[in-house]
N, C-alpha and C positions, 0 to 999 in steps of 0.2 A: 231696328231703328226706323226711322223718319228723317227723309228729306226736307232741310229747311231751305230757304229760298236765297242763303247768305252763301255767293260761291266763293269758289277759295282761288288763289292767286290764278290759277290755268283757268278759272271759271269753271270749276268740276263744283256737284255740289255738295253742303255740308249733310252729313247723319248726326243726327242728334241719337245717343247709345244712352245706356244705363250701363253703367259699370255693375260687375257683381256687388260691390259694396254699397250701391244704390246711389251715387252720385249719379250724375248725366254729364255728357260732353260733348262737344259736336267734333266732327272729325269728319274730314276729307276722303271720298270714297274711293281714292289711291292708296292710303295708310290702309282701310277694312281691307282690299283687295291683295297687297301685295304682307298682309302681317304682320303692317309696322305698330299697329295701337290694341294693344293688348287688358288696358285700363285706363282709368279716368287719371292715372299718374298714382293710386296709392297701392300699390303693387306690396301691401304687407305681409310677411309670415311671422308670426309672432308666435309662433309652434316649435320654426326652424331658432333653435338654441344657438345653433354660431351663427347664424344670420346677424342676428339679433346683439350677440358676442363683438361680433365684426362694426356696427352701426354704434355698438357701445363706446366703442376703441375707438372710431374714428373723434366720434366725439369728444371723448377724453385727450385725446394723441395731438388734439387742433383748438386746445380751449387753454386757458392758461386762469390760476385765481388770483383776483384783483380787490383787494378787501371782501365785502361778501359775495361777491359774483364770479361766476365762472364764464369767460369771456374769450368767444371765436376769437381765433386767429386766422381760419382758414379760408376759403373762395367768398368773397361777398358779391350779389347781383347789385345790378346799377342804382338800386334804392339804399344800399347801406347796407344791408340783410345777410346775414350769412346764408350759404346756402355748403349743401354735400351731395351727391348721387345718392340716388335710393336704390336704384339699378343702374347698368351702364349706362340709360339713353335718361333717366328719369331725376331729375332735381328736385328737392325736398328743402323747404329752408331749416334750417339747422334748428330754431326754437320750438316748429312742428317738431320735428323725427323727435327730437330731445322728450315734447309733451306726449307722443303717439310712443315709443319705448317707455317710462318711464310711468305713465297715468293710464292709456289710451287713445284710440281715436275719437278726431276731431272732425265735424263739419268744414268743409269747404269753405260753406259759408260765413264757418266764425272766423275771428280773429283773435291773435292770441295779444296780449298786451301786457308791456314790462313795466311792473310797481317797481322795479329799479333804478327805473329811465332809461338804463342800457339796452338798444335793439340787440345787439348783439351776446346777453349775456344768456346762456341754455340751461341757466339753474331753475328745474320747475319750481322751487317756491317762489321765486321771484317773476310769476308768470300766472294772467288771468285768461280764462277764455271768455270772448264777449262774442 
């Protein structure tokens, strides 16, 4: 990586990384040092069958159907959004993981957008990537 000139709360400075999956991120050269940042946050095995089993269930186990939408019930982040662990340190909103198991991965960049109006509903047909 590379040094960019933005430090981080101690003033240590940021690395800008490539994750294997080709996103970038910047990241604090305590996290590189001590082992804490291991990806840009999409840490997928889409190989591993109970992984995958497991991310199914959760979904399923935390959504409840509301006429045609299937609709989180479980942790939401301060914007409305549902969100689950992808890994123990790793957050994933729940519309992602739902599009990324189900279709594939998504850019970073995009955003995913509910033709249902529902933010929180995880039915991919009810879900555009823009």
């Amino acid at each position: 990586g590379k040094s960019s000139k933005r430090p981080y709360d101690n003033q240590e400075a940021m690395w800008e990384c490539r994750c294997t999956c080709g996103n970038t991120c910047h990241v604090p050269g305590y996290f590189l040092r001590q082992k804490l940042k291991k990806s840009c946050g999409c840490l997928w095995k889409p190989h591993d069958q109970d992984y995958v089993s497991t991310l199914k269930f959760r979904l399923e186990s935390n959504s409840l159907w509301q006429g045609q939408c299937q609709v989180w019930h479980g942790m939401v982040n301060r914007n409305g959004q549902g969100k689950t662990y992808l890994t123990p340190k790793t957050y994933i909103l729940v519309d992602r993981l739902s599009w990324l198991i189900h279709i594939g991965k998504i850019s970073k960049k995009k955003k995913i957008v509910h033709i249902c109006g529902n933010p929180l509903c995880i039915r991919v047909q009810h879900m555009q990537v823009m």
